[in-house]
C-alpha positions as CSV (number, residue, x, y, z in Angstrom):
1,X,-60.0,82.9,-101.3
2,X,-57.7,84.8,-98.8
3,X,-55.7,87.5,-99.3
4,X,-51.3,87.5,-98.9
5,X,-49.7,90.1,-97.4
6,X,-46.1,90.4,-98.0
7,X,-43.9,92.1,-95.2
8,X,-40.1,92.4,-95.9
9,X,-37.7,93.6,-92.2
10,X,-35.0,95.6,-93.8
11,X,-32.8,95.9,-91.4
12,X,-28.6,96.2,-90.7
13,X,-27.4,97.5,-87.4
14,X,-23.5,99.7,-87.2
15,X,-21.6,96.7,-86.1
16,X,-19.1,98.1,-83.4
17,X,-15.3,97.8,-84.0
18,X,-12.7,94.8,-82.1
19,X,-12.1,97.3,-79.0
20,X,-9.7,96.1,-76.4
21,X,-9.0,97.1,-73.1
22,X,-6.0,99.3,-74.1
23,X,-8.5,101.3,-76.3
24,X,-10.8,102.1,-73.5
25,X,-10.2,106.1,-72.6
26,X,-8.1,106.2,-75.8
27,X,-10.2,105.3,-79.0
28,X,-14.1,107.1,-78.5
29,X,-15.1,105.9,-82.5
30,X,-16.9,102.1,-81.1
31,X,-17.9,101.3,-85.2
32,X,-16.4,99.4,-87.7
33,X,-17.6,101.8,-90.9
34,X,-15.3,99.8,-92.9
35,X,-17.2,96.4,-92.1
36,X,-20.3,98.2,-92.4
37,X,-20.0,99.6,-95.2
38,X,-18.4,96.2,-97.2
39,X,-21.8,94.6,-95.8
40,X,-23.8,96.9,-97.1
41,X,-22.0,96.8,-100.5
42,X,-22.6,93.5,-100.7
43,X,-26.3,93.3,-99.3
44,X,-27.1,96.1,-102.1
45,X,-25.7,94.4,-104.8
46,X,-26.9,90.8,-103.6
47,X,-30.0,91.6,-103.0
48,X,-32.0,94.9,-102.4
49,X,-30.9,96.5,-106.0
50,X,-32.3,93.2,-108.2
51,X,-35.2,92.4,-105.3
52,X,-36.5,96.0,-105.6
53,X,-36.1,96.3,-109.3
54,X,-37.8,93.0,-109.4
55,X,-40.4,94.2,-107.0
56,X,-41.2,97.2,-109.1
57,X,-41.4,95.2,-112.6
58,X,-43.9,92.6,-110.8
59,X,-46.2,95.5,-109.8
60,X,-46.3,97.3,-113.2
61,X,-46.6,93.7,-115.2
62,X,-49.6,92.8,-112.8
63,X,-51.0,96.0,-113.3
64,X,-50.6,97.3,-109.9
65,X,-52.0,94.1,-108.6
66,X,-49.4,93.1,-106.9
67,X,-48.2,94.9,-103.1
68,X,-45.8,94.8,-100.4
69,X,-45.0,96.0,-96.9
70,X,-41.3,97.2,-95.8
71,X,-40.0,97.9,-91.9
72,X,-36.9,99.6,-92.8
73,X,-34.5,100.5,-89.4
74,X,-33.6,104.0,-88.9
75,X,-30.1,102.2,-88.4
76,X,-30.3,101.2,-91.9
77,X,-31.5,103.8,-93.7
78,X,-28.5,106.2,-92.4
79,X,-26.2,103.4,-93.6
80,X,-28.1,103.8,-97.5
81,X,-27.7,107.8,-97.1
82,X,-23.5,107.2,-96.2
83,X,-22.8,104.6,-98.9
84,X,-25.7,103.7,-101.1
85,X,-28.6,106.6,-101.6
86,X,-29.4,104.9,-105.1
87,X,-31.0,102.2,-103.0
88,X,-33.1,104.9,-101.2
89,X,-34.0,106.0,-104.3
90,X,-35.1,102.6,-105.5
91,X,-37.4,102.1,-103.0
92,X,-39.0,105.7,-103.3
93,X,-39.4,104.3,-106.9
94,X,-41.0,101.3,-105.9
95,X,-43.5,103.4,-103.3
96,X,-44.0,105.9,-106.2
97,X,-46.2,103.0,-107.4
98,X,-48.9,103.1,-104.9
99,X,-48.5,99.3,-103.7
100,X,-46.0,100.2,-101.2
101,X,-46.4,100.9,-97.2
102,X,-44.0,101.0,-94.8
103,X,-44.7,100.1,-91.3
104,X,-43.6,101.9,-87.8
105,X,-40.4,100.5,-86.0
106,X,-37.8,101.2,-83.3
107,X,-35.5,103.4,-84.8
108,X,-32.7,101.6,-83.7
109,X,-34.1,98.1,-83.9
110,X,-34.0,98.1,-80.1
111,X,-35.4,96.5,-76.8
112,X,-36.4,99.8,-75.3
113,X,-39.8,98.5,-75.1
114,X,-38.7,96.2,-72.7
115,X,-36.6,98.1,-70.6
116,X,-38.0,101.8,-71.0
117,X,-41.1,103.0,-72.2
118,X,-40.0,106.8,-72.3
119,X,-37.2,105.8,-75.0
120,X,-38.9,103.4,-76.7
121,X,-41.4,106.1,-77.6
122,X,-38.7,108.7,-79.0
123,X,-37.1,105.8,-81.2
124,X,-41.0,105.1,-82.5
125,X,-41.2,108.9,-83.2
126,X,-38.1,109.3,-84.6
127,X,-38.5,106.7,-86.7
128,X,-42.0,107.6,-87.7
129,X,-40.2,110.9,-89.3
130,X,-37.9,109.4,-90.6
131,X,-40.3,107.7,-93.0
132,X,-42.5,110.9,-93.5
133,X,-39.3,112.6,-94.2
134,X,-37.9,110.1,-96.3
135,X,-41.1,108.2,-98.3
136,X,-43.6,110.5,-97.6
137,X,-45.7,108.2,-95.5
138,X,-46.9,108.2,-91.7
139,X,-47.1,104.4,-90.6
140,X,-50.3,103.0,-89.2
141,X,-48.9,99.6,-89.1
142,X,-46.2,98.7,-85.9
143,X,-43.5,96.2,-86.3
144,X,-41.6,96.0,-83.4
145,X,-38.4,94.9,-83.0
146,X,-38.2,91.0,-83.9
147,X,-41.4,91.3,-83.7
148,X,-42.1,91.7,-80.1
149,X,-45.7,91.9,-78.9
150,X,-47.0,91.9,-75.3
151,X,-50.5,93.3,-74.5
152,X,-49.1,96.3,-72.7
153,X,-48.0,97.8,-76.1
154,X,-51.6,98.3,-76.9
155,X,-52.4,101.7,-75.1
156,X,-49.1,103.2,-76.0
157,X,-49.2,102.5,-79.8
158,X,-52.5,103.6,-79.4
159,X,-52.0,106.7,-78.3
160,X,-48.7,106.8,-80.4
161,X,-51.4,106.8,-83.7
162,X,-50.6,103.4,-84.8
163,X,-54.1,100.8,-86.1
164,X,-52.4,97.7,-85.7
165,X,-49.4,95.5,-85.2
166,X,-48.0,92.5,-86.5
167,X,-46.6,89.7,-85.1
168,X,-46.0,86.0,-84.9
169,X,-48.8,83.4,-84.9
170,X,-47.9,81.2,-82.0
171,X,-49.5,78.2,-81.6
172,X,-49.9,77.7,-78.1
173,X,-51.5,81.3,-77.8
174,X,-54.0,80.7,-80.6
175,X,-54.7,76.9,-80.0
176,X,-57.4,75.6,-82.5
177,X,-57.3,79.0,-84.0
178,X,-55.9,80.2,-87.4
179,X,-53.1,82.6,-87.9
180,X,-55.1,83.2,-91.1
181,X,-57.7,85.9,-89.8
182,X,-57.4,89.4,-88.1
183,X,-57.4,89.5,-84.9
184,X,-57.8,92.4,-82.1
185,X,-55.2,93.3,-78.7
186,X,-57.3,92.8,-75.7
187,X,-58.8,96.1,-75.3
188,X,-59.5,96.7,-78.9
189,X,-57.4,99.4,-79.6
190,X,-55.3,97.9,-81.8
191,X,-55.6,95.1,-84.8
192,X,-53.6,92.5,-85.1
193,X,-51.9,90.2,-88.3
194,X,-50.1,87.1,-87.5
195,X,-47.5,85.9,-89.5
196,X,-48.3,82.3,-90.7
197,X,-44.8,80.6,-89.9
198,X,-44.7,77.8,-92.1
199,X,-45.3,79.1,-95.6
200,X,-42.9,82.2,-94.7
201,X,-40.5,80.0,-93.4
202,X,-41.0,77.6,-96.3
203,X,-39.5,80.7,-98.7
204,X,-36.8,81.9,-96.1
205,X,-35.3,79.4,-94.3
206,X,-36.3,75.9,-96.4
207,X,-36.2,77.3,-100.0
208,X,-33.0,75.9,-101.2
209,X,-32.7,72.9,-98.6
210,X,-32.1,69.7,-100.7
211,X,-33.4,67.7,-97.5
212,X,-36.3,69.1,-97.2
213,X,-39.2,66.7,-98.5
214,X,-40.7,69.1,-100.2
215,X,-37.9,70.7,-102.2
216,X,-37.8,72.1,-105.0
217,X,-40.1,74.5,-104.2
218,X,-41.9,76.0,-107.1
219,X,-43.8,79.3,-107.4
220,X,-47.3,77.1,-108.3
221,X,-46.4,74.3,-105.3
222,X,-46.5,77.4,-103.5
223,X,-49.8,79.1,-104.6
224,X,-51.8,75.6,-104.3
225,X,-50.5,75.7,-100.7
226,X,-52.1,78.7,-100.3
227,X,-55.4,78.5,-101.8
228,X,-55.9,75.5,-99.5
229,X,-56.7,78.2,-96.9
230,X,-59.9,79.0,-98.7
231,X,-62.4,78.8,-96.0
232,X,-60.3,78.3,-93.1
233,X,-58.4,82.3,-93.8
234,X,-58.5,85.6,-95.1
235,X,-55.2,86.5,-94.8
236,X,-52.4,85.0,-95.4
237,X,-49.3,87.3,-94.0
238,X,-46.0,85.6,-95.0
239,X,-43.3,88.2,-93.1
240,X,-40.1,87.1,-93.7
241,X,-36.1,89.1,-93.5
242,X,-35.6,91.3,-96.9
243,X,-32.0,89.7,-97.3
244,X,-34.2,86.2,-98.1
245,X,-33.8,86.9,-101.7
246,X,-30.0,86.7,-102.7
247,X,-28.5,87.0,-99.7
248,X,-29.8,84.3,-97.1
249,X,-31.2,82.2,-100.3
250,X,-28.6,82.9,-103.2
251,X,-29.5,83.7,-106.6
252,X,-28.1,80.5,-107.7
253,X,-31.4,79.0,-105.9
254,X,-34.0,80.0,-108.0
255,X,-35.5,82.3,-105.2
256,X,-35.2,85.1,-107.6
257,X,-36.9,82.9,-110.4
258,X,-39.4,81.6,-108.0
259,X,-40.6,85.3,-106.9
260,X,-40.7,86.5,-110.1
261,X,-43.3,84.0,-110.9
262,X,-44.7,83.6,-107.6
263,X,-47.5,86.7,-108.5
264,X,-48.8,85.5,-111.3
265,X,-49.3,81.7,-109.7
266,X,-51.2,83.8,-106.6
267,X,-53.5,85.3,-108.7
268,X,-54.1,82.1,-111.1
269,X,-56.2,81.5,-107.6
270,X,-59.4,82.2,-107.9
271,X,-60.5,85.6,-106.1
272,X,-57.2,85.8,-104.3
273,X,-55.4,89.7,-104.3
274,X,-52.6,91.7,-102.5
275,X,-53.0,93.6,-99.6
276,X,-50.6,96.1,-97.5
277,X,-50.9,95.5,-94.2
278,X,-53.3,98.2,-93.4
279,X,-55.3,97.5,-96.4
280,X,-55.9,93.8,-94.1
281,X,-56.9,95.2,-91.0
282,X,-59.4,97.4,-92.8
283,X,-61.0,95.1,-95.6
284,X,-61.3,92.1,-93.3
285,X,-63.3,92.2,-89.9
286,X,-61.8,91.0,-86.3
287,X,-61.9,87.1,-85.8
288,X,-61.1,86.9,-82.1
289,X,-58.9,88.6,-79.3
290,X,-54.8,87.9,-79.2
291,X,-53.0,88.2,-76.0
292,X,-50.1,87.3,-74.7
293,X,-49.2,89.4,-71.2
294,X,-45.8,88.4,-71.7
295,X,-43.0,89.1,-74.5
296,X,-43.5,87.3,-77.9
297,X,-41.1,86.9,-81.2
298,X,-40.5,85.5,-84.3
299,X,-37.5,84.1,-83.3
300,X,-36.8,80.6,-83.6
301,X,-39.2,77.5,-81.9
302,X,-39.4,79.2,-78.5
303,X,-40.8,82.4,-79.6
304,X,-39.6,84.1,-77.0
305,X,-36.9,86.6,-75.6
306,X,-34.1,83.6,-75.1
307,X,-32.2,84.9,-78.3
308,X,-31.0,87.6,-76.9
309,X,-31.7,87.4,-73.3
310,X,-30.9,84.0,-72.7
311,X,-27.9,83.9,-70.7
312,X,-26.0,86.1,-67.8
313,X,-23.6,87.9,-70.4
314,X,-26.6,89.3,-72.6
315,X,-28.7,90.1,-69.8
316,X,-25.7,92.1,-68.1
317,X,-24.9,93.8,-71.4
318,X,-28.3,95.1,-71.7
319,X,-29.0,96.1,-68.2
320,X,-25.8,98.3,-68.3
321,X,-26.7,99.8,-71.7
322,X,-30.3,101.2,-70.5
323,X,-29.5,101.9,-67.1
324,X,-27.8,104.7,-68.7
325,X,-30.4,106.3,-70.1
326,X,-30.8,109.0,-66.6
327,X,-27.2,109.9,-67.9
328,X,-27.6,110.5,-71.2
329,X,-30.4,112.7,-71.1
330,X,-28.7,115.9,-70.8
331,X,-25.9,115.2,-73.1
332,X,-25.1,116.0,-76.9
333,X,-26.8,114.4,-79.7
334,X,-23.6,112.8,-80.9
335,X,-23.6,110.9,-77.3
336,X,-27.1,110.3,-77.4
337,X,-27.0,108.6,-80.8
338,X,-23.9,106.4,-79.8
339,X,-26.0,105.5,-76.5
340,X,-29.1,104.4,-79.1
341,X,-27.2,102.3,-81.8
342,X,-25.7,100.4,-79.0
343,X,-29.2,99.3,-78.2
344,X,-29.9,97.6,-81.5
345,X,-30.8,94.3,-80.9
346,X,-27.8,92.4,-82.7
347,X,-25.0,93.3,-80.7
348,X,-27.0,90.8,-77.9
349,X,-27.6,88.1,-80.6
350,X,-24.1,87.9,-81.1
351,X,-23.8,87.0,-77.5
352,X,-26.4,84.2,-77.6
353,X,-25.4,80.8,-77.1
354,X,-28.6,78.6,-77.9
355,X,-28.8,76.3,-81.2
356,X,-31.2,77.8,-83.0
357,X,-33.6,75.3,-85.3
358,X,-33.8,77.9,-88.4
359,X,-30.7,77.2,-89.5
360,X,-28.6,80.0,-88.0
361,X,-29.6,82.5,-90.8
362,X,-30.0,85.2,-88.2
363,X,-26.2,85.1,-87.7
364,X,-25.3,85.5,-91.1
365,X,-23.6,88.6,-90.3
366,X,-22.0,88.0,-87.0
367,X,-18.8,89.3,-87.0
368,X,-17.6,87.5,-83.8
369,X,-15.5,84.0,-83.4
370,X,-17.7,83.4,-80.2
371,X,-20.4,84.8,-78.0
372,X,-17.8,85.6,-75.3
373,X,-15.7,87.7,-77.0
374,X,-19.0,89.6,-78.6
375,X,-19.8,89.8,-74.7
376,X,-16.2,91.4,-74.1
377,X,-15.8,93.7,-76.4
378,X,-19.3,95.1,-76.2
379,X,-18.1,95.4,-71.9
380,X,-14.7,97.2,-73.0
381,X,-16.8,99.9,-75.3
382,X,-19.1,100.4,-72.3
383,X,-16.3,101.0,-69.9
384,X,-15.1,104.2,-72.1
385,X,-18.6,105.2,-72.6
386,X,-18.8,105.2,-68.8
387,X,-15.6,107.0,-68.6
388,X,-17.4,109.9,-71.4
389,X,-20.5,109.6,-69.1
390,X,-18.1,110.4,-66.2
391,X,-19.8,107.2,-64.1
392,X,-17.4,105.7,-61.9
């Protein structure tokens, strides 16, 4: 009987402010703390106070059975210290447990990896210290960005101390393989867990779709699905957003009724447990090699990059944001860290364009009426950093 690995992104970027041309050279503060901070309020509420406190009550009442894997942002951690440290506190009370790890990211959920390796190592090693600092733990596990994997991460998280890395299990890479197994990056260096797409996807995007054939999903549905992998898996990683539980899949639902009997359905299975991520990559041996030598994601049916590279206004917006990185070097932290959360990932996805087959979910929070004006006002707030940056 496999074993599941649950892996929760918690992750909310500083959203920047409506800034207009009249504000460039005049207005230097680019976020909208207000609109921030009301999301956060109501992401806390919604769902990371009763999902954690739910999280914790499962572990004790399974007798420590039960265990997850979190990839908090740097981004969205300072948020929780501004507005809401009783959430921090929650999840150092949920870690305080033992069943708890949480995984290496980009500190500012970023693309650096694509663009520069130099920054996209800080960000890992700030972030990496954040979470010593913060949980007391040094992540062994890497979760980039939306997942991103390419086979030229291997040497760098390698030497950057990490085991392994998760990522998405894309058919066309693995062909007649299963996502089910561990797997290794080409040279070995690093292991490998693949998220197997459908059952995550089942709970995050399909759970409360009334045309979905299989609805209503129930918790022991659920754990049958699962134990047909015995045999053909030995882990089953179901990686999914945190803001599934209450937030993209409202209480009214059942999601919160359904994961709080989910647990006990699993384990109704015989010989089936709950790993952490790097209890997977060290109980269960490699399967096979995974490469891809270009850029992979979670995101959507294309797996790819076309969410927020897909078209001339995203591509422009991120070129001009790392190409000034040779600027910024020798500037003050405050600059520096305005530079950084303007690389975070979701000011790009605002600008995307494509349908997306996962029911838009991933836009929950835009705060834009259209791509173009995310485009614009992203380009105004560059012109005054420019201006700061004294770039003509």
């Amino acid at each position: 009987m496999p074993s599941v690995c649950f892996y929760f992104k918690v992750h909310q970027p500083f959203r920047v402010k409506n800034y207009t041309v009249f504000d460039i050279g005049n207005d230097g503060n680019y976020f909208d703390d207000e609109r921030n901070r009301a999301y956060l309020e109501r992401i806390a509420n919604k769902c990371y106070i009763p999902t954690l406190n739910l999280i914790y009550e499962l572990i004790k009442e399974t007798n420590f059975r039960f265990k997850v894997s979190f990839g908090i942002t740097g981004t969205l951690i300072e948020q929780l210290k501004l507005w809401r440290p009783e959430v921090i506190e929650l999840f150092k009370k949920v870690a305080s447990t033992g069943c708890v790890e949480f995984t290496g990211e980009t500190y500012f959920h970023s693309l650096a990896c694509l663009y520069s390796k130099e920054e996209f190592i800080q960000q890992v090693n700030m972030h990496k210290n954040l979470i010593k600092e913060t949980f007391n733990q040094i992540p062994v596990v890497f979760s980039n960005t939306e997942l991103i994997y390419f086979d030229d991460l291997e040497d760098i998280l390698y030497e950057l101390g990490f085991k392994g890395i998760i990522t998405e299990g894309v058919d066309w890479i693995l062909g007649w393989r299963s996502s089910n197994f561990v797997y290794q990056a080409p040279k070995g260096k690093l292991k490998i867990l693949l998220r197997n797409y459908k059952l995550s996807d089942d709970i995050s995007f399909r759970f409360s779709s009334r045309d979905w054939d299989q609805w209503p999903l129930t918790a022991d549905k659920f754990a049958y699905w699962v134990s047909q992998f015995n045999g053909n898996g030995e882990v089953i990683n179901l990686f999914m957003d945190f803001e599934t539980f209450g937030e993209h899949q409202w209480a009214e639902t059942g999601i919160f009724d359904f994961f709080a009997t989910l647990p006990f359905e699993l384990l109704k299975q015989r010989d089936i447990n709950f790993l952490t991520l790097s209890e997977a990559i060290e109980n269960y041996p490699v399967r096979g090699t995974y490469s891809s030598s270009y850029p992979i994601t979670w995101a959507d049916t294309e797996r790819d990059l076309t969410a927020w590279l897909g078209n001339e206004m995203q591509k422009d917006a991120v070129e001009r944001i790392y190409s000034l990185e040779k600027f910024i070097k020798n500037k003050s932290e405050n600059l520096k860290s305005i530079w950084r959360k303007l690389q975070t990932a979701d000011h790009f996805y605002y600008m995307c364009t494509k349908w997306f087959a996962d029911g838009d979910v991933h836009k929950y929070f835009n705060p834009y009426e259209s791509p173009y004006v995310a485009y614009l006002n992203y380009r105004n707030i560059l012109e005054d950093l420019y201006l700061k940056l004294k770039i003509s």
